[in-house]
C-alpha positions in Angstrom: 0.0 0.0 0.0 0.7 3.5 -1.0 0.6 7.1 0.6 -0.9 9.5 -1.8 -1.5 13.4 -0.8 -4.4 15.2 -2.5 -5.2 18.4 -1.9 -7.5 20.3 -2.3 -8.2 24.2 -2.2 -11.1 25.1 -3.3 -14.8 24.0 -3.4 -14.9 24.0 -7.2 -12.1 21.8 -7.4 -13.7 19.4 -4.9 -16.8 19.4 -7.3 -15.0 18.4 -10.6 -12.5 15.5 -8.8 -14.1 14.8 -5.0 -17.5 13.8 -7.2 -16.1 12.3 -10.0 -14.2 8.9 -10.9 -10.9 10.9 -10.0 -11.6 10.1 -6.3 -13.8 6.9 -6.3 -10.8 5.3 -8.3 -8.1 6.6 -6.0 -10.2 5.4 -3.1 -10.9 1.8 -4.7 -6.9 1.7 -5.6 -6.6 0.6 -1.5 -3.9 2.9 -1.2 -3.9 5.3 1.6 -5.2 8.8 0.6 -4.4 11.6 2.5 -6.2 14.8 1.6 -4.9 18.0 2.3 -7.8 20.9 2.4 -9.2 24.1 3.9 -12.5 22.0 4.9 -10.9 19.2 7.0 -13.3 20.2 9.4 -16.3 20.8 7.9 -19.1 18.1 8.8 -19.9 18.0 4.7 -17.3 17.8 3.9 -16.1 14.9 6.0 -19.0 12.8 5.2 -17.8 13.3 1.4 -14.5 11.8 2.2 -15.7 9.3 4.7 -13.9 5.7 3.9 -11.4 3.8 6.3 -8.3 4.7 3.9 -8.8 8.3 3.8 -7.4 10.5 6.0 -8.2 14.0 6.8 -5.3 17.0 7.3 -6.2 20.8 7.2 -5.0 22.7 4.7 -4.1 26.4 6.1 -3.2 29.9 4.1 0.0 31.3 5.6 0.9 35.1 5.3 3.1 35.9 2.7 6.8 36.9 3.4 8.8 39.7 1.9 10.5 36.8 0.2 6.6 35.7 -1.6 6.0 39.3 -2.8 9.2 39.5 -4.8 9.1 36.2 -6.0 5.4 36.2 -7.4 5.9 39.5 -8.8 8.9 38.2 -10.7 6.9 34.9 -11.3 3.8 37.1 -13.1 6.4 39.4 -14.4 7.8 36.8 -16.3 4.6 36.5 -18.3 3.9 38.9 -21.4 0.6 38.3 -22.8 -2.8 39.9 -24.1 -3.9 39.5 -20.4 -1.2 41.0 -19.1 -1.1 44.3 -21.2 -5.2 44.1 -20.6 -4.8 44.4 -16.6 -2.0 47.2 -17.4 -4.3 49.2 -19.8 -8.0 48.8 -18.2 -7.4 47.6 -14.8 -9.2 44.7 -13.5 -12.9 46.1 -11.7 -12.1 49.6 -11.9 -10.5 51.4 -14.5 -8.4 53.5 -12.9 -5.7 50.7 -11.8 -4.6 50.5 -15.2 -2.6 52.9 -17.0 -0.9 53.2 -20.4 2.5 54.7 -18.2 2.4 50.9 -16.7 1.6 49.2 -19.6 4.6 50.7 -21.6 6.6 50.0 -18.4 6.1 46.7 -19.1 6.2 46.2 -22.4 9.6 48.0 -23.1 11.1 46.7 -19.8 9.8 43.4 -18.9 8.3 41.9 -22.3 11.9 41.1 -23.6 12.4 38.7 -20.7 9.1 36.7 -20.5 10.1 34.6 -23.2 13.7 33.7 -21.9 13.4 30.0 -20.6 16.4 30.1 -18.5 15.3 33.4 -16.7 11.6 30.9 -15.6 13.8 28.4 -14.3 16.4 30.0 -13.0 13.0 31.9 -11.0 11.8 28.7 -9.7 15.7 28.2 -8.3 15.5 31.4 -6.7 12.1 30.9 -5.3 13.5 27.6 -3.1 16.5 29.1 -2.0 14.7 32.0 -0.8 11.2 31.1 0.2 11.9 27.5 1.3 8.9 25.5 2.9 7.9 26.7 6.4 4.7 24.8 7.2 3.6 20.9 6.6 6.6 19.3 8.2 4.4 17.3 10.6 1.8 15.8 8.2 4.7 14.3 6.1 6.8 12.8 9.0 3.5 11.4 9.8 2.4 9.6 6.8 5.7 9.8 4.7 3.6 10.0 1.4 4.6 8.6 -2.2 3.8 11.2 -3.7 1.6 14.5 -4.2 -1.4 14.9 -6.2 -1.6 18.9 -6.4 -5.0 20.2 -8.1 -4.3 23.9 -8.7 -0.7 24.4 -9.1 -1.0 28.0 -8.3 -2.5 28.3 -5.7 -0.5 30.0 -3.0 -1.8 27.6 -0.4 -0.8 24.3 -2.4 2.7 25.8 -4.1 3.3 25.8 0.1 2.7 21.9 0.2 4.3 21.7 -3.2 7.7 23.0 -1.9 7.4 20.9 1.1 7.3 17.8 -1.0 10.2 18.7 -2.6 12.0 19.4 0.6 11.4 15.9 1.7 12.4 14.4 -2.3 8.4 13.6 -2.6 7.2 13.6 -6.7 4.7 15.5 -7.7 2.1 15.1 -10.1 -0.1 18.5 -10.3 -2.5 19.8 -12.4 -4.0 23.7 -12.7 -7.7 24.4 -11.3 -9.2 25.7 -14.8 -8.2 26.2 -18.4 -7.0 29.6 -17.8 -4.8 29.2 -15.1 -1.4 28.5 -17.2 -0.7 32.0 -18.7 -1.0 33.6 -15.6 2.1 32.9 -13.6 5.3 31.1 -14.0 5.0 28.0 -11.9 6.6 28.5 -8.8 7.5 24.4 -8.3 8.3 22.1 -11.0 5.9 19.1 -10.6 7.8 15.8 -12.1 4.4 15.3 -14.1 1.7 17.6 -15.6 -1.9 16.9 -16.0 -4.2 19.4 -18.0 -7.9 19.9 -19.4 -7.2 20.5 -23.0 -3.9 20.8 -26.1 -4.6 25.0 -25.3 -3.3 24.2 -21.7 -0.7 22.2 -22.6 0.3 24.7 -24.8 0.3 27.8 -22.1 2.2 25.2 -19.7 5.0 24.7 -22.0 4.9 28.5 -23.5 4.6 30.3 -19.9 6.3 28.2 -17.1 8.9 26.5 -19.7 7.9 22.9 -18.7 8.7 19.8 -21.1 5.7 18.7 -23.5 6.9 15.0 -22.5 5.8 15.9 -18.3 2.4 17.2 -19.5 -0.8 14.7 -20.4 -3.8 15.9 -22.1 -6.9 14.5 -19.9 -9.9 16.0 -20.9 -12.6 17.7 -18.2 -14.5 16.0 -15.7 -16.9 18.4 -15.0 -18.2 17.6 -18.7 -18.2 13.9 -18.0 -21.7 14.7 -15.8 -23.1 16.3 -19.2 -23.0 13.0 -20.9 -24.0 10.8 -17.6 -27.1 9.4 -18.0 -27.5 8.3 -14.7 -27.5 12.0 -13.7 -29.7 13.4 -16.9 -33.6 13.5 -16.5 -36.0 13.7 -19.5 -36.6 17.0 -20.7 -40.2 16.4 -19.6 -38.8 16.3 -16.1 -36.6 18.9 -16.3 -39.4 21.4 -17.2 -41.0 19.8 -15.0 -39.1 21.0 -12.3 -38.8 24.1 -13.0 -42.2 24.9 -14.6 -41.2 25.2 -17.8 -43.1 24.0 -21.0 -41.1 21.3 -22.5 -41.8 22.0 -26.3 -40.7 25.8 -25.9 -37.1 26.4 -26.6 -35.1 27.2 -23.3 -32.7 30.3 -23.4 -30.3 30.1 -20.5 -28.5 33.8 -19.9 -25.3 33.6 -17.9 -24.8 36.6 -15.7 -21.0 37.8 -15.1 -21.5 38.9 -11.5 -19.3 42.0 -10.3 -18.0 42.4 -13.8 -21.1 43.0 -15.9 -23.9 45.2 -14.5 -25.3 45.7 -17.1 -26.8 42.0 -16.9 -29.8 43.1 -15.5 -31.1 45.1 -18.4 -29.8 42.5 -21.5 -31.9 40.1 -19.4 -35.1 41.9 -19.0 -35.1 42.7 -22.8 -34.7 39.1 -23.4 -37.9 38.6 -20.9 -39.4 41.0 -23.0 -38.9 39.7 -26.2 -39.9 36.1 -25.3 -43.3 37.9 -23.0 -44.5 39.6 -26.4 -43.6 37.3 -28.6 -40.5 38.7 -30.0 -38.9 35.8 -29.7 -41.7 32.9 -30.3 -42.2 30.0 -28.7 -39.5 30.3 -26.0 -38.4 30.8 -22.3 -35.9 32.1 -20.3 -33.8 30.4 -17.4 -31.4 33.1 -15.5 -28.4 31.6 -14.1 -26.5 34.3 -11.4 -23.2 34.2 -11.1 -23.0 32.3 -8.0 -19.9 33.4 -6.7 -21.2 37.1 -5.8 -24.0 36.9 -3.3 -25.9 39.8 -4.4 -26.0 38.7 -7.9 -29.5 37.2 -7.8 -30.5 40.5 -6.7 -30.4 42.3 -9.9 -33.1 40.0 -11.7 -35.7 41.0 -8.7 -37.5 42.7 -11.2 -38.4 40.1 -13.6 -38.2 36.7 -11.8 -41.9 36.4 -11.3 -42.6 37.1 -15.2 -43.7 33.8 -16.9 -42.1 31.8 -18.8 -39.3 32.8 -17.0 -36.9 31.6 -14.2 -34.1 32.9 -11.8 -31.5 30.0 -10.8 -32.5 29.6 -6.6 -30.5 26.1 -6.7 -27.3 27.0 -5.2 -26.4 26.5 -1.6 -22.6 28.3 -0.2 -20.7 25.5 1.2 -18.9 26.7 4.3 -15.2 25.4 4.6 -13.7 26.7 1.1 -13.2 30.4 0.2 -14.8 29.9 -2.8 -17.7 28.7 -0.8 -18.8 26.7 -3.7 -21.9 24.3 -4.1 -20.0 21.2 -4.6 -22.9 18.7 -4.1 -24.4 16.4 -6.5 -28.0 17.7 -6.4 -26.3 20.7 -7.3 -24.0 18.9 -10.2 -26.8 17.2 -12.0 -29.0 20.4 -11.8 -26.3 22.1 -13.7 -25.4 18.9 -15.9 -29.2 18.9 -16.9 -29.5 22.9 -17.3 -26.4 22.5 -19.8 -27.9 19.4 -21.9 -31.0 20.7 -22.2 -30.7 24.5 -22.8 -31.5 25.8 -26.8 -29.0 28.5 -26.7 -26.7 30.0 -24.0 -26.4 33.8 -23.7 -23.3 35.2 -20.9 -20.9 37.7 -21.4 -17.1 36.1 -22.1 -17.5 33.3 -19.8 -16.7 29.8 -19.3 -20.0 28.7 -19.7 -19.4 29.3 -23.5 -17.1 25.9 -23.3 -19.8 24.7 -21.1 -22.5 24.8 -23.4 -20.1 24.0 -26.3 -19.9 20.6 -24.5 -23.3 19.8 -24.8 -23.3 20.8 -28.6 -25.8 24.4 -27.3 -25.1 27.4 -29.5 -23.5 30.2 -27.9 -23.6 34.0 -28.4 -21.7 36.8 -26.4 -22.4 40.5 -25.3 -19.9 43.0 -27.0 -22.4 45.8 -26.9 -22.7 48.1 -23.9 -26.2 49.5 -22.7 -28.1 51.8 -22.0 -25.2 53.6 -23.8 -21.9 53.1 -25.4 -18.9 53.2 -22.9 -15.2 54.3 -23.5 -13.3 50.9 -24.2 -11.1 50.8 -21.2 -14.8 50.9 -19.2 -16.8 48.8 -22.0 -17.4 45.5 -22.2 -15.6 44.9 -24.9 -12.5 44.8 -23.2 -13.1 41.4 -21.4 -12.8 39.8 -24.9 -9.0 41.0 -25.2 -7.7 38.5 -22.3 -5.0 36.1 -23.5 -7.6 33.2 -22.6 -10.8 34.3 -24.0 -9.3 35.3 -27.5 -8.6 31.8 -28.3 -12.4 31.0 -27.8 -13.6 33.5 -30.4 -10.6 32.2 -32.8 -12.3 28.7 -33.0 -15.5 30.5 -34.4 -17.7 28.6 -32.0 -19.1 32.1 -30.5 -21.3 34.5 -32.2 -20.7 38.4 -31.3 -24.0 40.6 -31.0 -22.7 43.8 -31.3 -26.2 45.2 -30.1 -29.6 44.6 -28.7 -30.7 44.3 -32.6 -28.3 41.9 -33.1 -28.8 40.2 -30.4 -32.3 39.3 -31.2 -31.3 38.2 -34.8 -28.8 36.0 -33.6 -31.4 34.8 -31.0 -33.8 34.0 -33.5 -32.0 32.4 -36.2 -30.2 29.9 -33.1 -33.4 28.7 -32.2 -34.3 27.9 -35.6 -31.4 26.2 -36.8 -29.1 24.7 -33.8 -26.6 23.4 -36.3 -25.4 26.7 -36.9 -21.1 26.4 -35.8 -21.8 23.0 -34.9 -18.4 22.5 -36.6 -16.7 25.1 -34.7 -18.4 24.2 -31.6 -16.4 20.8 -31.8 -13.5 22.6 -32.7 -13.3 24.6 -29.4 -13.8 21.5 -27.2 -11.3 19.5 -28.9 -8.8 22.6 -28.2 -9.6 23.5 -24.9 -11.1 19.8 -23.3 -9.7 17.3 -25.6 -12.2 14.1 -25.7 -15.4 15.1 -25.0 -16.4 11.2 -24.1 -17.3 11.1 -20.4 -14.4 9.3 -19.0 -12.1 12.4 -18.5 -12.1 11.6 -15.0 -11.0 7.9 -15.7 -7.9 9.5 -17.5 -7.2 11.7 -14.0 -7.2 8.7 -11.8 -5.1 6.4 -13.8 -2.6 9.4 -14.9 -2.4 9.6 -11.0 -1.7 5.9 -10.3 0.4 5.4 -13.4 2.4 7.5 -11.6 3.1 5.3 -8.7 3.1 1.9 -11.3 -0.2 1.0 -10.4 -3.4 0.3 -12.6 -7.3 1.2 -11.3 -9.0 -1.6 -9.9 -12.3 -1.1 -11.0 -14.3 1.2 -12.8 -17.4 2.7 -12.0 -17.8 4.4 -15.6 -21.5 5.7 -16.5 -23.5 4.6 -19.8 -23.1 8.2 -21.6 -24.6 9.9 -24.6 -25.1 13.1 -26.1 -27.5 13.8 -28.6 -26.7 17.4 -30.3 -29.5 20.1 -30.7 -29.6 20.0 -34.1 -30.5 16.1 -33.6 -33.2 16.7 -31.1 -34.9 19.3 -33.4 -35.1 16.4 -36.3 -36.3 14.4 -33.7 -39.2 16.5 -32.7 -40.2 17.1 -36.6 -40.3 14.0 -37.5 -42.3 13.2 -34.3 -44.8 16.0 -35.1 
């Protein structure tokens, strides 16, 4: 038997491996798993990870040291990319942290550097001479683990159990929290193995932290491995069902940015409009907050008791993470279902774009301000010129409305024909989750375990499918 650490920092990451085949392999492997999180103590979260070969340690956020500050700046500083010179220019929330004297700063000063290999390693050797581990001694003289299974390589609280692994001359297979993580920092720690979502990771891991293709594996996504579950998938009867819908009207789903886009609450309420007067025939509208700001729901007071429309009320914080993510399977499947059964998805430059790519739903974007036009460094706009995002609109897969006109046009003719950048919708997943085939998770676990020269032991692989809109529409004609 084998000791393998797992950690664990935030809520969503427990989501996408803690209910998935990532942990019920690891757990049927008979090894002993130690996990490493925040909510240790948290009575849900212990009843999650209940099993006699599992063992529980807390996972704590030190303060940082003068020795952190220089070294993360000089770890971001060592990236130069389109989200790099967008922070400079705009800012992030408020438009008055950027500046074009900082962006220039940067781009005469620093931009010659970021590519220099040497100078990201040589970082990384600086960084554990400097900053060595300070915390996590005890848990390792306790268990004397195998190795360490890191699941957001930048996090400052795992790069702390990171560097205490490779005090102690413990491997370390890691992987980032979310597609976009790579081209943010150079990694602080070398893991000995590389695990990512999609060939677009891969990419930013070997272009921004100057890691070897041959450490890096291309897994896939588990979070879409729920989408084609059909264990977790209820008929689109029972869906509407739920939720009072009419299942033979089309289902618009609008994806609100939070913090970042207040506008949200007036795109949505002329989409309620539209689909109240018959602007948009035969339809309805599902509101989904953005979860991670509490007052979010808060803007669509004023059209959540419309009909034919719906505000998301499904989420429940989870105490024990800072994210305070929803991490529960009632909560999974909802959102499983909400994805495979939606007509079209409407959000502002989110991920739920690759979301609803992965259940073959069209997808169109805001790039329009309202009630007015903005300046661009206060616009929307301007969230479509991060590093990250850009690549989505290069696959095609995404259709710009560049107004409320627009909008309805693009609304309209998405409804009517699905199929519409079916092509490039298959594109973008293949780029940015590789196999959309429901056994991503399978491909985490025995990455892991390959790692120690072990196999899993069983699988507990779902029956999956996904029929694509454009299918489900032929369906219903031919029905009728």
């Amino acid at each position: 038997m084998k000791t393998i650490f797992m950690t664990i920092s935030r809520g969503g990451t427990a989501r996408n491996l803690l209910q998935s085949e990532v942990f019920s392999a690891l757990k049927e492997s008979g090894n002993k798993l130690v996990i490493i999180a925040p909510a240790s103590e948290d009575g849900t979260f212990q009843k999650l990870c209940d099993a006699p070969n599992i063992h529980l340690e807390k996972m704590v956020e030190l303060p940082w040291r003068w020795a952190d500050r220089v070294l993360v700046g000089i770890h971001k500083g060592l990236i130069y990319n389109k989200s790099t010179m967008f922070r400079d220019k705009f800012g992030i929330y408020d438009p008055k942290e950027g500046s074009m004297f900082k962006y220039w700063m940067r781009k005469i000063f620093i931009a010659p550097f970021s590519k220099s290999k040497s100078l990201k390693r040589f970082a990384r050797k600086l960084d554990k001479v400097i900053a060595p581990a300070r915390h996590y001694e005890e848990i390792f003289s306790k268990h004397k683990p195998d190795v360490l299974f890191s699941t957001s390589m930048i996090e400052d609280q795992e790069v702390e159990i990171m560097k205490q692994a490779e005090a102690h001359g413990v491997p370390i297979i890691a992987m980032p929290k979310t597609w976009d993580n790579p081209s943010k920092i150079n990694l602080r720690v070398k893991p000995n193995k590389i695990i990512v979502w999609g060939e677009y990771s891969r990419d930013e891991v070997v272009k921004y932290s100057a890691i070897d293709e041959k450490d890096i594996e291309v897994c896939g996504i588990p979070q879409f491995d729920t989408y084609r579950n059909i264990d977790l998938i209820d008929t689109r009867e029972e869906f509407c069902t739920k939720w009072g819908f009419d299942p033979n009207k089309k289902i618009i789903v609008f994806g609100s940015e939070g913090r970042i886009t207040p506008q949200d609450k007036d795109i949505a309420s002329q989409i309620a409009a539209w689909v109240k007067n018959g602007g948009i025939e035969n339809s309805q509208l599902f509101i989904r907050p953005h979860f991670m700001y509490p007052e979010d729901p808060k803007k669509f007071k004023n059209i959540e008791a419309q009909e034919n429309v719906k505000v998301d009320n499904s989420w429940n914080r989870i105490d024990g993470f800072r994210d305070n993510w929803d991490y529960s399977m009632k909560q999974i499947s909802h959102f499983a279902n909400l994805m495979v059964h939606a007509d079209l998805m409407i959000t502002t430059g989110s991920t739920l774009s690759i979301d609803a790519a992965a259940t073959d739903t069209p997808v169109i974007n805001i790039y329009f301000d309202t009630p007015d036009p903005k300046p661009f460094n206060e616009s929307v706009r301007r969230w479509y010129t991060s590093e990250h995002y850009s690549h989505v609109l290069e696959t095609g897969a995404v259709s710009l409305a560049h107004s409320m006109e627009e909008l309805k046009e693009y609304t309209k003719r998405y409804l009517k024909t699905p199929s519409i950048r079916q092509q490039q919708r298959k594109n973008l997943i293949e780029k940015f989750g590789y196999k959309n085939d429901g056994k991503s998770a399978e491909r985490i676990a025995a990455s892991v375990l390959a790692f120690i020269g072990e196999e899993p032991k069983s699988h507990t692989h779902h029956d999956s499918v996904l029929i694509t809109k454009s299918e489900k529409q032929e369906q219903k004609v031919m029905s009728n």
